[in-house]
C-alpha positions as CSV (number, residue, x, y, z in Angstrom):
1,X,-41.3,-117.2,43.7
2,X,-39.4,-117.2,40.4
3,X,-42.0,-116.5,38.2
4,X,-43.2,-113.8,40.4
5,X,-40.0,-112.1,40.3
6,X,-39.9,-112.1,37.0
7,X,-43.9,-110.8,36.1
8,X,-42.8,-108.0,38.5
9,X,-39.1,-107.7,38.2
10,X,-38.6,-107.7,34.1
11,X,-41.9,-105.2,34.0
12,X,-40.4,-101.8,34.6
13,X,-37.5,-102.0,32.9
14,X,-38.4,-104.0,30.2
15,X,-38.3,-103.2,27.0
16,X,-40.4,-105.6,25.2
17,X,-43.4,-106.9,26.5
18,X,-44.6,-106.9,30.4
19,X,-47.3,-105.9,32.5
20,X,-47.0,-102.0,32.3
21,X,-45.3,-101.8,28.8
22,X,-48.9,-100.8,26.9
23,X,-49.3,-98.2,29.8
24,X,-45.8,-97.0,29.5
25,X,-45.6,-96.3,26.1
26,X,-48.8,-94.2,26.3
27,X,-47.9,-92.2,29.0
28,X,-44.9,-91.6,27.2
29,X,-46.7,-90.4,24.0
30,X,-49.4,-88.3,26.4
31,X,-46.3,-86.4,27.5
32,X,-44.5,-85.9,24.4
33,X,-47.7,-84.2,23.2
34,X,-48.5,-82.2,26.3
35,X,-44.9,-80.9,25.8
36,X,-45.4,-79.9,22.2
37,X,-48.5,-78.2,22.7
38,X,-47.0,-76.4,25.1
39,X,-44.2,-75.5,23.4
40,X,-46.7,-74.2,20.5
41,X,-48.5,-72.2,23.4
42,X,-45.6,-70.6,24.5
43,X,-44.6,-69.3,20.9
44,X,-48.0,-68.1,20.1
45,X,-47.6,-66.2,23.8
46,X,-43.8,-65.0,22.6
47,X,-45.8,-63.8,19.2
48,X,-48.5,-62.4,20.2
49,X,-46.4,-60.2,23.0
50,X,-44.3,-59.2,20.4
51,X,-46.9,-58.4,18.2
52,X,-50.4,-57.8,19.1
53,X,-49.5,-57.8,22.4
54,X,-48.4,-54.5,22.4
55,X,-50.2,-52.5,19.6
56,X,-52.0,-49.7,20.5
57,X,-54.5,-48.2,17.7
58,X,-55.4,-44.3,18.8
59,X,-58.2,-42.8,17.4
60,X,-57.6,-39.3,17.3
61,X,-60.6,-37.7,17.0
62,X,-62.4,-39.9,20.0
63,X,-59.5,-40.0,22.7
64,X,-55.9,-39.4,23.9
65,X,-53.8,-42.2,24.7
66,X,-51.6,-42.1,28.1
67,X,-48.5,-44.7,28.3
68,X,-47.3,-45.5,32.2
69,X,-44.2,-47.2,32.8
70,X,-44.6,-49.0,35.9
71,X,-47.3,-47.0,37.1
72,X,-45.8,-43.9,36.2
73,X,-46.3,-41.6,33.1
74,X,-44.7,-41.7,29.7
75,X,-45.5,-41.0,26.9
76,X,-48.7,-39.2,25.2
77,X,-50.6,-41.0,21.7
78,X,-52.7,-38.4,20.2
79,X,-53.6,-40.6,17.0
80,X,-52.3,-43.5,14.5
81,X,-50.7,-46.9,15.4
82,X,-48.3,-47.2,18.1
83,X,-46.8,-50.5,19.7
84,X,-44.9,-50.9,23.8
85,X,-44.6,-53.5,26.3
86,X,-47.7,-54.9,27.6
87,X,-48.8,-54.8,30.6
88,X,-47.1,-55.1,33.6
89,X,-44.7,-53.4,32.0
90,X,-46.6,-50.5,29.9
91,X,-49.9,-49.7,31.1
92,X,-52.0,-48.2,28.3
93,X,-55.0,-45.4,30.1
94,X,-57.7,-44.1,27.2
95,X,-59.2,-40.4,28.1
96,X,-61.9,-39.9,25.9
97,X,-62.4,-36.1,24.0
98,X,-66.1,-36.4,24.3
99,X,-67.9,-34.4,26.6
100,X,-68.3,-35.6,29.8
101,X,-71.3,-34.3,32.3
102,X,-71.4,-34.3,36.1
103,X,-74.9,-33.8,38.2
104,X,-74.6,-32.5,41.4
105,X,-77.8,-33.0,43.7
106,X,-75.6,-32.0,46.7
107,X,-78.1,-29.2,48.1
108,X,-81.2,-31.1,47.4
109,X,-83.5,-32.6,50.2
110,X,-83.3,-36.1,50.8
111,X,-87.2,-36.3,49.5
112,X,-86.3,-35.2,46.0
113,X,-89.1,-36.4,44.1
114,X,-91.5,-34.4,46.4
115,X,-90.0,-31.0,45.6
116,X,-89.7,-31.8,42.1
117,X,-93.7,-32.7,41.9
118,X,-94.6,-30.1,44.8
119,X,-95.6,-32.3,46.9
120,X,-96.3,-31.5,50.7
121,X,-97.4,-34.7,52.4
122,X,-93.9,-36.0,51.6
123,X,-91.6,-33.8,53.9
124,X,-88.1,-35.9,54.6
125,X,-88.6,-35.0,58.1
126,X,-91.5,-34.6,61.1
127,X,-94.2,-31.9,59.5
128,X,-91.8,-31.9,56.6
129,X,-89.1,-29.9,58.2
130,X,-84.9,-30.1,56.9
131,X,-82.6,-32.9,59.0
132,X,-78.8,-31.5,58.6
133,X,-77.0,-34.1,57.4
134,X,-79.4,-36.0,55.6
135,X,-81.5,-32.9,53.3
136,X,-79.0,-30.7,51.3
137,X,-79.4,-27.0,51.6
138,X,-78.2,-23.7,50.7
139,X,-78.0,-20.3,52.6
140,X,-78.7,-17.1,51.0
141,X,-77.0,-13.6,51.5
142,X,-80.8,-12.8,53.1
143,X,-80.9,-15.7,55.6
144,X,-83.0,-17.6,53.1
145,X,-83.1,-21.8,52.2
146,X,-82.9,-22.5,48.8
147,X,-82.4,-25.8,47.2
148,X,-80.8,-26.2,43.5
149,X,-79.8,-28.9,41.5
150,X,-76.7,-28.4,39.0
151,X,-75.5,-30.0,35.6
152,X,-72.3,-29.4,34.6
153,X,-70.8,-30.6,31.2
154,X,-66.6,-30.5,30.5
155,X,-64.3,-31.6,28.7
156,X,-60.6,-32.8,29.1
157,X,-57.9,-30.7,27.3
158,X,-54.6,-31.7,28.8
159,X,-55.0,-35.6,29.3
160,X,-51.9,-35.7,31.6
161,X,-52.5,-33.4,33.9
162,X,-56.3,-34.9,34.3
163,X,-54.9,-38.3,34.8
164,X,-52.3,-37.2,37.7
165,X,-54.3,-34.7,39.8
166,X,-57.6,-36.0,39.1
167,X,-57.3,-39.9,40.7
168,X,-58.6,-40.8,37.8
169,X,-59.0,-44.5,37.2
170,X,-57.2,-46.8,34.4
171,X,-60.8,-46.4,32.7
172,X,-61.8,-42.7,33.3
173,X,-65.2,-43.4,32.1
174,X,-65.8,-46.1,35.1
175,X,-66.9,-45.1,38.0
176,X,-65.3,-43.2,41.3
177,X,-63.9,-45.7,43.6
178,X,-65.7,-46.2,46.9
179,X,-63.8,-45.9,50.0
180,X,-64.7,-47.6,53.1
181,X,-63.3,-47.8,56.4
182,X,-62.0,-50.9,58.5
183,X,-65.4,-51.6,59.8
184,X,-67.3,-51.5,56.0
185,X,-68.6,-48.3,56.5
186,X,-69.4,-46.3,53.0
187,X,-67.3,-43.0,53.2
188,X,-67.7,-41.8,49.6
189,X,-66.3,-41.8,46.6
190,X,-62.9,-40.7,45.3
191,X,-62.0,-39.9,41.8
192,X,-62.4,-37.3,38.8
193,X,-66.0,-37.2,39.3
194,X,-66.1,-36.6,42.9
195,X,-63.3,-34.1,42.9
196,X,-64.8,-31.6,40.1
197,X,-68.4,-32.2,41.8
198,X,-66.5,-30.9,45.1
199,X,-65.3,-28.2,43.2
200,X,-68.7,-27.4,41.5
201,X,-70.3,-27.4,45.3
202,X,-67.6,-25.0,46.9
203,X,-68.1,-22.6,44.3
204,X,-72.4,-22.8,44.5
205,X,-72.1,-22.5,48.4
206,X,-69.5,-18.9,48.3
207,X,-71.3,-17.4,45.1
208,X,-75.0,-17.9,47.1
209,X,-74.2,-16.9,50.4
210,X,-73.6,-13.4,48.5
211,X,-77.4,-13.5,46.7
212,X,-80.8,-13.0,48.2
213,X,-83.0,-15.5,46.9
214,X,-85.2,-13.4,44.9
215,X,-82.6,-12.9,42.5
216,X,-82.0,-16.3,42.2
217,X,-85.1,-17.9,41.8
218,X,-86.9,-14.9,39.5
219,X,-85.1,-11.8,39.0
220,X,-81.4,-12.5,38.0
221,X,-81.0,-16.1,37.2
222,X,-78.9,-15.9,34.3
223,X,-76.4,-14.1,36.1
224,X,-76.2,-16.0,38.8
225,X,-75.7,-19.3,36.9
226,X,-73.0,-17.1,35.4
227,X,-71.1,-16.4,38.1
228,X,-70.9,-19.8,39.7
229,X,-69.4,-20.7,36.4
230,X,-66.6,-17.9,36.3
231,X,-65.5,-19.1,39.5
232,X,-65.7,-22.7,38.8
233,X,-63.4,-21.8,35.8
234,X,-61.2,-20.1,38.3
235,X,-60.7,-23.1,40.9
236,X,-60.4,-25.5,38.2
237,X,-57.3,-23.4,36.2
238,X,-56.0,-23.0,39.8
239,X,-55.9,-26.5,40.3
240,X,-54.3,-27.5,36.9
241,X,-56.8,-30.0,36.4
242,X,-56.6,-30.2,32.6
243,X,-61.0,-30.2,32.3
244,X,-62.3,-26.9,30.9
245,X,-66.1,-25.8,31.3
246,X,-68.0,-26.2,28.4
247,X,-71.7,-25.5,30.0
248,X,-73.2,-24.8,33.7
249,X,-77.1,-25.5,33.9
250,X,-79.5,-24.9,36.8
251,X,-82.5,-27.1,35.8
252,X,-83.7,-27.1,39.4
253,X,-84.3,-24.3,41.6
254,X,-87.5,-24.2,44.8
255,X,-87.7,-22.6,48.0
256,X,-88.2,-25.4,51.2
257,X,-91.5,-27.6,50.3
258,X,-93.3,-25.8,52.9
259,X,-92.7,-22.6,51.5
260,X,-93.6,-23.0,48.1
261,X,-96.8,-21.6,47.6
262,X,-96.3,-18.4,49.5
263,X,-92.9,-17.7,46.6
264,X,-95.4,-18.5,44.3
265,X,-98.0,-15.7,45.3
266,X,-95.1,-13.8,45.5
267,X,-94.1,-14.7,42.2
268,X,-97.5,-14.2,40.5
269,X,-97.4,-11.2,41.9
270,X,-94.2,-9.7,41.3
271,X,-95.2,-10.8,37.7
272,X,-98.8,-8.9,37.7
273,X,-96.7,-6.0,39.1
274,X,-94.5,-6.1,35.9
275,X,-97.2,-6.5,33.6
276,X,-98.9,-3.3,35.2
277,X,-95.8,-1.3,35.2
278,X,-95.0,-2.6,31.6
279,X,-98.7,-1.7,30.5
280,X,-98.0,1.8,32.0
281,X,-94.7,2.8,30.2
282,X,-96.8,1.3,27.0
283,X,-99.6,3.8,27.5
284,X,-97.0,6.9,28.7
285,X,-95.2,5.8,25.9
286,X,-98.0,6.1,23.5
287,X,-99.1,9.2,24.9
288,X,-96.3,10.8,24.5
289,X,-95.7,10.0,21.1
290,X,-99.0,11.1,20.3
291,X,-98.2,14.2,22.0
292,X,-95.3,14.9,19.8
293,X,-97.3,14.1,16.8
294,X,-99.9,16.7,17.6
295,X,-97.6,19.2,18.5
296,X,-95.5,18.6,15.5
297,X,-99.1,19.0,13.5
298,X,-99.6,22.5,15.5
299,X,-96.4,24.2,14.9
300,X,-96.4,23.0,11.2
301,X,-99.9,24.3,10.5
302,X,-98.9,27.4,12.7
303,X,-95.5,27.0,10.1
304,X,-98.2,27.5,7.4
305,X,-100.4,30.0,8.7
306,X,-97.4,32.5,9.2
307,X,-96.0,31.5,5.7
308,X,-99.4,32.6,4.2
309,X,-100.1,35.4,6.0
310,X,-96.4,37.2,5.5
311,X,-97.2,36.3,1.6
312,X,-100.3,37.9,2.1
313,X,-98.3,41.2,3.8
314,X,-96.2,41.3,0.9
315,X,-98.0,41.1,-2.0
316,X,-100.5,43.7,-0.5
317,X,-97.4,45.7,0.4
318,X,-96.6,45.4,-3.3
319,X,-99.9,46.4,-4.5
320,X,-100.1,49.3,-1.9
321,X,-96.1,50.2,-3.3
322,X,-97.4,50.4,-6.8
323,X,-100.6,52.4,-6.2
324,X,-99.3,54.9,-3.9
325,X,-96.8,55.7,-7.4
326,X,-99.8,55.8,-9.6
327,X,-101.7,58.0,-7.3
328,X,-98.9,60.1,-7.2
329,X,-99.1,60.5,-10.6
330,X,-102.5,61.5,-11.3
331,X,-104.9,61.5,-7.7
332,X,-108.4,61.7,-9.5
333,X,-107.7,58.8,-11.8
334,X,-106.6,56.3,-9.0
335,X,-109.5,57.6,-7.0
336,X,-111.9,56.9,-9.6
337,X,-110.7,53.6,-10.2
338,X,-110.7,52.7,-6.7
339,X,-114.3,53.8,-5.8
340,X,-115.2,51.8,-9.2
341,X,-113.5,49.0,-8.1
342,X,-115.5,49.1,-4.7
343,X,-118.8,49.2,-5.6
344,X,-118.5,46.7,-8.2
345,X,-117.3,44.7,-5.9
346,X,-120.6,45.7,-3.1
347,X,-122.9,45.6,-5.6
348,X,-121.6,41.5,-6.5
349,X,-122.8,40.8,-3.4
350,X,-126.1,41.9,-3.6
351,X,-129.3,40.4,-5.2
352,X,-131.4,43.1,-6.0
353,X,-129.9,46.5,-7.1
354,X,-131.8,49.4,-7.6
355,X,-130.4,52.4,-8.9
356,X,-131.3,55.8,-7.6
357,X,-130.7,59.5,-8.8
358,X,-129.5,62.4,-6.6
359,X,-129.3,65.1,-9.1
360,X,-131.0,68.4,-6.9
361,X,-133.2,70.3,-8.6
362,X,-133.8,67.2,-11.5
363,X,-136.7,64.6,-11.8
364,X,-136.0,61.9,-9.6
365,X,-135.8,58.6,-11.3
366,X,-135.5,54.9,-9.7
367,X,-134.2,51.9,-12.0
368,X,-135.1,48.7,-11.8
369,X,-133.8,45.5,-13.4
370,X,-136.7,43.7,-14.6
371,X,-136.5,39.8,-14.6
372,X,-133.2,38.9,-13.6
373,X,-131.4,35.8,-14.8
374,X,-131.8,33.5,-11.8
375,X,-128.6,32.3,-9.8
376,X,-129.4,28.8,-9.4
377,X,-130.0,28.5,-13.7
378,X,-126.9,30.1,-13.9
379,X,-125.0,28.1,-11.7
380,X,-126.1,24.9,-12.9
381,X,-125.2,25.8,-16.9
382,X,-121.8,26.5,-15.0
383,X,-121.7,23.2,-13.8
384,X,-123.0,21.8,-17.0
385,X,-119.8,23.2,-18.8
386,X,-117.1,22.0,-16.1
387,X,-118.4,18.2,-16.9
């Protein structure tokens, strides 16, 4: 019983030798190092919160920094190196400056793919018809269905404001958050993305139900895309959102499925129609400039004709002027001259000239010109000489 007190009564407190004095001493060392180790942890932690921890790099041209205190807005980084509290304390957000782009396929039918391929044997419904609540839809100004598809692209410019009306998450660039109810159900999302799409939809849905639906699908497009986009500018800078618009497409845009084809016979027409009425005002076009050109050719040669013929007027009134003075002068001599002047000239026209006497009382005589010079001889030395 001694000896048994002793193997089990010296062993814990023993300082030299024992049962558990090899165990002991390790235990003792395991501890002394789990202590320094983390002691060193605990330092490198004080460190790095002090240091690293903390440090917030901004790159200016690719985002805006937000700093939260608890939750609640600071301070704004716009660039360069910047250092706060970690987290729980400071909560750092990062709102990117790139553009950002939303697609709404609110008023599309639930059977997308078969309205973008035109496709009739896949109607979302019985014979293809619209379900409310599952096939988005719009109403025109004229009673019509119309179904679009929209792609809008933004931008943030005031990061604070985005942050606080917006929802947005710690990440804007994650996804909306989905909300469910207490029995699981999906009820949508809530966030950035879903409130601007909201926005984008309320504006689509007031702006089309003042359009007919031939102006949106063919004739005015352009400015219907435009002014769902003045209006979206409007709610947004109503709602101090901080986004600005920076483009509003409308790559999608069909009557119901089972409509299709007769808007496109009414398209193809409409279209031949134009190209008639543009072939038209071509051709009246064309005739009336060649109208004017003919009638400016008319009254210019008419221009002409009147030029010449008061030339004509007053050089004979000239000549008449001056001979009336000379036959003032002396009658006889103008007389003479003209009669002269006149038969030479009567006599040039004729080919064969015979001259004739009239003296009464006298022999009458009758010359001839024997063996006249031919014309045509004559005319070709003449054209001899011009070469």
């Amino acid at each position: 019983m001694a000896n048994e007190y002793n193997r089990y009564g010296d062993a814990p407190g023993a300082a030299d030798g024992g049962q558990f004095s090899t165990g002991t001493a390790a235990l003792l060392k395991l501890a002394k190092a789990l202590f320094c180790l983390l002691t060193t942890v605990i330092v490198i932690m004080i460190i790095w919160f002090f240091t690293f921890g903390g440090a917030v790099i901004v790159d200016g041209t690719k985002e805006t920094v937000l700093k939260l205190y608890f939750g609640k807005y600071q301070e704004t980084y716009t660039s360069g190196y910047h250092w706060c509290l970690p987290y729980p304390i400071n909560t750092i957000v990062r709102v990117p400056k790139s553009n950002q782009t939303i697609r709404s396929f609110t008023f599309m039918p639930a059977d997308r793919k078969s309205l973008i391929e035109r496709k009739k044997e896949g109607g979302s419904g019985e014979g293809g018809e619209l379900t409310p609540g599952k096939d988005g839809y719009l109403l025109t100004g004229d009673n019509s269905i119309v179904h679009t598809e929209w792609e809008l692209v933004y931008k943030v410019d005031n990061p604070q404001k985005y942050y606080t009306t917006c929802l947005t998450p710690l990440q804007p660039l994650d996804p909306d958050e989905v909300v469910k109810s207490s029995t699981g159900e999906n009820l949508g999302t809530r966030g950035a993305t879903t409130m601007i799409r909201n926005i984008l939809d309320d504006c689509v849905i007031k702006v089309t139900a003042r359009w007919n639906i031939k102006n949106i699908l063919y004739d005015r497009t352009n400015e219907y895309i435009a002014e769902v986009k003045s209006l979206l500018i409007r709610q947004l800078q109503d709602r101090q959102m901080g986004v600005s618009v920076e483009s509003l497409a409308l790559p999608v845009k069909r009557p119901p499925l089972q409509t299709i084809d007769a808007f496109d016979e009414a398209a193809s027409a409409s279209t031949q129609a134009s190209i008639e009425t543009e072939t038209a005002r071509a051709y009246a076009i064309e005739t009336a400039n060649s109208a004017k050109s003919e009638s400016a050719e008319i009254i210019a040669n008419a221009q002409s004709y009147k030029e010449r013929v008061v030339s004509e007027v007053v050089a004979d009134k000239v000549y008449f002027t001056k001979l009336l003075q000379e036959y003032k002068k002396n009658p006889k001599s103008v007389l003479v001259s003209l009669y002269s002047t006149t038969l030479a000239d009567a006599l040039a026209q004729s080919k064969d000239k015979y001259a004739i006497g009239i003296n009464p009382g006298l022999r009458q005589e009758v010359r001839l010109k024997l063996n006249p010079e031919p014309v045509i001889k004559k005319n070709a030395e003449i054209a001899k000489e011009v070469k």
